[in-house]
C-alpha positions as MATLAB code, in Angstrom:
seq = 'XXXXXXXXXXXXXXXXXXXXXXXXXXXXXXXXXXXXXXXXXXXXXXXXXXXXXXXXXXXXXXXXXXXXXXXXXXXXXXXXXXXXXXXXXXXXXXXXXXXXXXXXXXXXXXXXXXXXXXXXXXXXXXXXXXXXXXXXXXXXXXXXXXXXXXXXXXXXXXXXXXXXXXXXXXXXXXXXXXXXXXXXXXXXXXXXXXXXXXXXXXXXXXXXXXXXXXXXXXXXXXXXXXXXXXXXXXXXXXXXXXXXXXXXXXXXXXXXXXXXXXXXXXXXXXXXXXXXXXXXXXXXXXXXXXXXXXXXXXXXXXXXXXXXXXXXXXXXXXXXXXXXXXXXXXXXXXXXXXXXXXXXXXXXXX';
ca = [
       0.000    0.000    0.000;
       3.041    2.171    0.791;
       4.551    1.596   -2.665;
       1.438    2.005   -4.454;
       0.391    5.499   -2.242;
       4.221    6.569   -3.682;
       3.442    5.713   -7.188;
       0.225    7.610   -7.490;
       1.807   10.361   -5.638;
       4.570   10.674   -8.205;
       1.991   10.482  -11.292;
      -0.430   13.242   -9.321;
       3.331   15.501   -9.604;
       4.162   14.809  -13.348;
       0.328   15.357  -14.044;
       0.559   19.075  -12.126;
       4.021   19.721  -12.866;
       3.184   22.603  -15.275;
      -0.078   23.606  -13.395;
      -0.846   25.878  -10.972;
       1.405   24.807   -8.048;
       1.674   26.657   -5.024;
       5.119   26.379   -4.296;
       6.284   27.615   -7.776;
       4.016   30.796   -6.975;
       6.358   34.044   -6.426;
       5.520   36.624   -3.678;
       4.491   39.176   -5.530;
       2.975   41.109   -2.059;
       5.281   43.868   -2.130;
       5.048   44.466   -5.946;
       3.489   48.113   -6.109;
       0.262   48.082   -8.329;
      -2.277   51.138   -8.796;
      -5.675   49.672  -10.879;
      -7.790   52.548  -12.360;
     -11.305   50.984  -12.741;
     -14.427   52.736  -13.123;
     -17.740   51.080  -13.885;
     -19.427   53.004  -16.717;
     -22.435   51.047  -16.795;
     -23.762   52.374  -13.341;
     -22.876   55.822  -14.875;
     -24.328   55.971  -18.127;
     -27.844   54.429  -16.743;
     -27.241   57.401  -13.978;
     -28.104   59.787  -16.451;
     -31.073   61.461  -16.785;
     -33.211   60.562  -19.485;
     -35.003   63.387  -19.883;
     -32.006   65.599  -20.192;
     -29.740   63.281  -21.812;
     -27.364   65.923  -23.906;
     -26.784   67.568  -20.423;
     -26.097   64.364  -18.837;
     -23.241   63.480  -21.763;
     -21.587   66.770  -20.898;
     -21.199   65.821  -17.439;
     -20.251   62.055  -18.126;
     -17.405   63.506  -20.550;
     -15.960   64.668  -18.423;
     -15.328   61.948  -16.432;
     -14.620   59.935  -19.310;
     -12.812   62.367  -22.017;
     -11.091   59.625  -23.555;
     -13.559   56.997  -23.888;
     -17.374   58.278  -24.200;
     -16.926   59.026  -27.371;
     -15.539   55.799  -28.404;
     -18.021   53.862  -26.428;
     -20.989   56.019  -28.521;
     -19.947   55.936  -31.627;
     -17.582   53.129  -32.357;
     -18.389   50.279  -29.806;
     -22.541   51.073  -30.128;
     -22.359   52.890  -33.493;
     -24.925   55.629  -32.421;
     -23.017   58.296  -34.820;
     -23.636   61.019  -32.037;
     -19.972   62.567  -32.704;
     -19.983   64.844  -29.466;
     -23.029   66.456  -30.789;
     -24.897   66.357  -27.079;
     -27.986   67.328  -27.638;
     -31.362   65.168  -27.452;
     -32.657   66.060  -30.874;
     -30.143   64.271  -32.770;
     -30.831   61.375  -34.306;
     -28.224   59.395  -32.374;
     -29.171   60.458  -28.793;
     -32.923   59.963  -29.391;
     -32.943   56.907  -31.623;
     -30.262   55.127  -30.492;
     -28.816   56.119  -26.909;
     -31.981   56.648  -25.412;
     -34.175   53.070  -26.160;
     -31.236   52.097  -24.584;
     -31.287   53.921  -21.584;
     -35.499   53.382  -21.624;
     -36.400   50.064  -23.161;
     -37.534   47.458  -20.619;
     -35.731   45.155  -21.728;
     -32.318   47.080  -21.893;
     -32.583   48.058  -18.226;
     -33.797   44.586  -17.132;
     -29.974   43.927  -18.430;
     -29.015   46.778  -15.963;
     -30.392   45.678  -13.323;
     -28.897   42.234  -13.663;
     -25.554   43.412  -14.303;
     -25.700   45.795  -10.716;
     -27.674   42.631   -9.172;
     -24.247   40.499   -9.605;
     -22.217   43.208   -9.681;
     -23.218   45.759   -6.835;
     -19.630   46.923   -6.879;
     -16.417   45.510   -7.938;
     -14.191   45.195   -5.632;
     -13.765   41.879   -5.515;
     -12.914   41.657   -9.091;
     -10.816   44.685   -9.011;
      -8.831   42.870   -5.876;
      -8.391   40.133   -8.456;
      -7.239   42.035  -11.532;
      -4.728   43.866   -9.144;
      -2.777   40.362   -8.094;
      -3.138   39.474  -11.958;
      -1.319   43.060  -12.675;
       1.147   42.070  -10.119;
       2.547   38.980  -11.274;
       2.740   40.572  -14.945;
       5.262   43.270  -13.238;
       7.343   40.785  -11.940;
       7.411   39.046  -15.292;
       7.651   41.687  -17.482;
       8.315   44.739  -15.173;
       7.985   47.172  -17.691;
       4.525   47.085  -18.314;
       2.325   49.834  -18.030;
      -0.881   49.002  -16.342;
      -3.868   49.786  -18.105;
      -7.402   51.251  -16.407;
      -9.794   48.745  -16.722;
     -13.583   50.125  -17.473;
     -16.253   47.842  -16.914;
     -19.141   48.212  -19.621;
     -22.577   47.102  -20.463;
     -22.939   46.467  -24.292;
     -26.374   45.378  -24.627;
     -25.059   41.478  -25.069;
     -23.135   42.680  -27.916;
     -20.778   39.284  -27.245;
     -17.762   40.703  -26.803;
     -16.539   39.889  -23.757;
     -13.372   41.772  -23.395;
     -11.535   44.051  -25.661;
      -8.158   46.570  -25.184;
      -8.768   50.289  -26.586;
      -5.346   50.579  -26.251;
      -1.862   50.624  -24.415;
      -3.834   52.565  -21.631;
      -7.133   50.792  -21.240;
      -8.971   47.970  -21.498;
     -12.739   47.409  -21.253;
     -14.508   44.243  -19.909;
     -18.348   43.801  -21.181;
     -20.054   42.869  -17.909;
     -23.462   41.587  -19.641;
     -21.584   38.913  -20.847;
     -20.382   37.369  -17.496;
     -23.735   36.945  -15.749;
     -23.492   32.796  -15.213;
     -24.557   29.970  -18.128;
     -27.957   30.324  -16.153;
     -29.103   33.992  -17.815;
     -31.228   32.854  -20.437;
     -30.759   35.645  -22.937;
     -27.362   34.016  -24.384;
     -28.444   31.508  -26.631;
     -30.826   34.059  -27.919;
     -27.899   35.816  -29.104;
     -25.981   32.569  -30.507;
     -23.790   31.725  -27.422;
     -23.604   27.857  -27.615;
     -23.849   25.779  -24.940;
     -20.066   25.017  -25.046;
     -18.940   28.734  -23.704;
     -20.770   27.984  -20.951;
     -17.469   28.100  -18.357;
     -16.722   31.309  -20.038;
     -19.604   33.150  -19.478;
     -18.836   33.082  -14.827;
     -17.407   36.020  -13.278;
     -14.519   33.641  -12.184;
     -13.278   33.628  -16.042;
     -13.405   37.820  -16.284;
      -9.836   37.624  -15.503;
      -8.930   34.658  -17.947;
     -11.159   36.946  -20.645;
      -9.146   40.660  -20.233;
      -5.837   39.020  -19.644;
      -6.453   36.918  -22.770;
      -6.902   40.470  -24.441;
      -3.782   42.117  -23.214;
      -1.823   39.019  -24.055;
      -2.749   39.134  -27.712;
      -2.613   42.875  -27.925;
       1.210   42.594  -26.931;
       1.183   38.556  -29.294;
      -1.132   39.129  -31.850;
      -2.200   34.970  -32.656;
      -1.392   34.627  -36.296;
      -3.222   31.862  -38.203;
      -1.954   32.624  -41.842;
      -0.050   30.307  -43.234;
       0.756   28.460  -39.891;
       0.677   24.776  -39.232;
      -1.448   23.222  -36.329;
       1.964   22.682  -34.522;
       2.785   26.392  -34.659;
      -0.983   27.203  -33.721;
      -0.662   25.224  -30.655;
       2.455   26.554  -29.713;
       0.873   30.448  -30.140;
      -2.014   28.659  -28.081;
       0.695   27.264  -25.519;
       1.943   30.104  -25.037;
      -0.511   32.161  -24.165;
      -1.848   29.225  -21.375;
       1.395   29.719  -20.501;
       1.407   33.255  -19.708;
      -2.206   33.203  -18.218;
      -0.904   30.224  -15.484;
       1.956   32.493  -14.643;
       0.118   35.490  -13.988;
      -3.204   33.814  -12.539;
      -1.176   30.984  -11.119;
      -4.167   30.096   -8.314;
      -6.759   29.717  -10.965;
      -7.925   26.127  -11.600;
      -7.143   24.794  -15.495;
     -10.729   24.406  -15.975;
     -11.268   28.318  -15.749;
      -8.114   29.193  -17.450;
      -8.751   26.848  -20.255;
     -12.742   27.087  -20.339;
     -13.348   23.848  -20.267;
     -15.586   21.845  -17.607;
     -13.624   20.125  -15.183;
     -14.591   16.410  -16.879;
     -12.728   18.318  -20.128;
      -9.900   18.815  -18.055;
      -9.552   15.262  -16.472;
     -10.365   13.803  -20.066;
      -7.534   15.957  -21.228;
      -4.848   14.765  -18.376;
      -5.440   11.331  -18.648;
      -6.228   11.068  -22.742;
      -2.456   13.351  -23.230;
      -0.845   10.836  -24.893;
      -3.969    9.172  -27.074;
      -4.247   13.200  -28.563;
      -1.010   13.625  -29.516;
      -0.250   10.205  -31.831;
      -3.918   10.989  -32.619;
      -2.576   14.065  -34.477;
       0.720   12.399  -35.693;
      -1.249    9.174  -37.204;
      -3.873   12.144  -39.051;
      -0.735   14.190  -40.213;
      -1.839   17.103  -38.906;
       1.143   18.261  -36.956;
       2.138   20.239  -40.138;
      -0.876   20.763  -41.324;
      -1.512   24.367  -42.865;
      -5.210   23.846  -43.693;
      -7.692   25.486  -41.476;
     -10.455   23.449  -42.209;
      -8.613   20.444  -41.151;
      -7.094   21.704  -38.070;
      -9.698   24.493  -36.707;
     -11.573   22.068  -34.828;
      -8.946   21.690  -32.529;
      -7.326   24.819  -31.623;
     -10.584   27.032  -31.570;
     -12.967   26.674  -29.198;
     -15.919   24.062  -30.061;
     -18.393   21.523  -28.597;
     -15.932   18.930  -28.767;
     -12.823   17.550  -30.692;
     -13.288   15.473  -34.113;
     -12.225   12.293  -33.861;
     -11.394   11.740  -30.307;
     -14.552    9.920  -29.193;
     -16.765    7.148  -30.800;
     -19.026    8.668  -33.384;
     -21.857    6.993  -31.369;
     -21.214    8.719  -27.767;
     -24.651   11.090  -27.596;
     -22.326   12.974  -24.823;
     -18.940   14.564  -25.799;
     -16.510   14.990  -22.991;
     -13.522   16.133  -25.357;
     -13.065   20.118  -25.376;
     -12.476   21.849  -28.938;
      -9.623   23.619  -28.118;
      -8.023   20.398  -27.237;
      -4.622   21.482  -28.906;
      -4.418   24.334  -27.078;
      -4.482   22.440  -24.692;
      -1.555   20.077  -25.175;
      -0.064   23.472  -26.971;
       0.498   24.117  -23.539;
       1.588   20.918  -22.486;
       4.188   21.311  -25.288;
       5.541   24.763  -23.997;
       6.126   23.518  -20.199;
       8.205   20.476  -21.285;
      10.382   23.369  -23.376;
      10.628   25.499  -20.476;
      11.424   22.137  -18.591;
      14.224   22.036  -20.835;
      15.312   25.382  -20.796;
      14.710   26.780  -16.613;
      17.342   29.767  -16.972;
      14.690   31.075  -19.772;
      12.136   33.999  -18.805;
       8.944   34.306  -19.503;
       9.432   37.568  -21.232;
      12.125   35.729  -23.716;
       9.831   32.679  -23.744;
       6.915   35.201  -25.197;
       9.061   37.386  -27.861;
      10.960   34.268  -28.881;
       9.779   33.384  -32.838;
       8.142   30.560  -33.330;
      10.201   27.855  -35.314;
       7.593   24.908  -34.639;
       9.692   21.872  -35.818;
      12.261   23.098  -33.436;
      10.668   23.724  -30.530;
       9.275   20.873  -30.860;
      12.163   18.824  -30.806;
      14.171   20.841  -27.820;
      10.839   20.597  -25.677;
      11.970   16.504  -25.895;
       8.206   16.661  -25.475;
       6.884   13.009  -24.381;
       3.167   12.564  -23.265;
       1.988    9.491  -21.219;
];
């Protein structure tokens, strides 16, 4: 019983080796970090409606670099600074959604869950925290938390100084109004407030690594994947995998014990170099499960779509493995030469 307690103790390390392990966590407590955040939702639905143009005035000026933007280019009202009710903009567009039932029902869920956010914003700062130690000379954005009238779009960076995170889309799987809008049922774990963090991190990783798909085999897509997994376990390193990944936590068990079965799954299919997207989308995008990988016949899919993203990541760890003096800021701005990172990650899945 010894012996076999040892054994299973050993394989529970090599499983976790490149998760989120405590002891590989750096104290980042003294790490100075000042988070901007302001929650424009409560703000805007503040305003007036019966004076709206006077209530724009006031909002701009708490907002000078953003109302604007969030008016004409994120809701496409075409109001152009022009505060005044009688333009088309303000009383066609801004204010139904300031006014229709419906639109403030959305309101009042979003305050419901999020009466304030300092929870999250607690959150966000640790995530800012660990990116300064990792990359210490990045500027910390101000975060602005928005309601876009389930527009789906989750998260999005304006730019170097701010980015914005779309509350109405991270109300739980439970709000009913998301399949109404074409969120499948598979986004589910993406949709919690637990994966807000996951979503504008995700953001400000590709803003800085852009994920380039043209012309790229489904090695080097998994390795861009990898990478970013990477990044988001180092700087939310007490998230679970099933948050950082989106997946359910039977994807993420399927995953860890099916590592091996994936990868000569893709060798035996040829698609390791495989430059077509139609062959090799299914498994580095996010979808209700992965081709292949189960029995046509199984009514219930437990394999994730993004499954080589998934062992992207795997890949990266056993490189970093191999190389510890590496950084993660050398690790991100490295190129990509797939074939060869591949072979120096001596990558070998059980």
């Amino acid at each position: 019983m010894k012996y076999l307690f040892l054994v299973i103790f050993s394989i529970s390390l090599l499983l976790t080796s490149c998760g989120n392990s405590n002891e590989s966590v750096p104290d980042v407590s003294n790490i100075k970090v000042t988070l901007e955040t302001r929650q424009f939702d409560k703000d805007l639905y503040a305003i007036d409606t019966n004076h709206i143009g006077a209530g724009l005035q006031q909002l701009l000026g708490k907002y000078p670099d953003f109302l604007n933007y969030f008016l004409d280019t994120v809701m496409a009202y075409g109001i152009r600074g022009n505060y005044n009710d009688t333009v088309k903009g303000v009383r066609e567009g801004l204010k139904p959604f300031l006014t229709y039932k419906d639109f403030v029902a959305l309101e009042d869920t979003i305050k419901a869950h999020y009466p304030d956010t300092k929870a999250l914003d607690a959150e966000l700062t640790d995530g800012f925290r660990f990116i300064k130690y990792y990359l210490p000379s990045y500027p910390v954005p101000k975060v602005i938390y928005l309601n876009m009238g389930l527009s789906n779009w989750p998260s999005f960076a304006l730019d170097k100084t701010t980015a914005c995170v779309g509350l109405d889309m991270f109300l739980g799987e439970q709000f009913p109004y998301y399949h109404s809008i074409g969120v499948p049922n598979y986004m589910a774990p993406h949709l919690r407030q637990s994966y807000i963090p996951v979503s504008l991190f995700s953001v400000i990783y590709k803003s800085l690594h852009p994920f380039v798909s043209d012309d790229k085999s489904m090695l080097d897509l998994m390795i861009q994947r990898g990478k970013e997994q990477y990044f988001l376990h180092k700087i939310l390193p007490h998230k679970p995998d099933s948050v950082l990944f989106g997946f359910t936590q039977r994807q993420v068990d399927w995953c860890g014990k099916n590592e091996g079965l994936v990868y000569n799954f893709f060798i035996h299919q040829n698609l390791l170099y495989d430059k077509q997207m139609h062959d090799i989308q299914p498994y580095i995008n996010d979808g209700p499960f992965a081709k292949g990988l189960e029995d046509v016949t199984d009514t219930v899919k437990t394999t994730p779509g993004n499954v080589g993203g998934w062992l992207g990541y795997r890949i990266v760890c056993a490189y970093m493995d191999q190389h510890p003096k590496k950084t993660l800021g050398e690790l991100l701005q490295e190129p990509i030469d797939a074939a060869r990172f591949l072979d120096e990650a001596r990558y070998k899945p059980k």
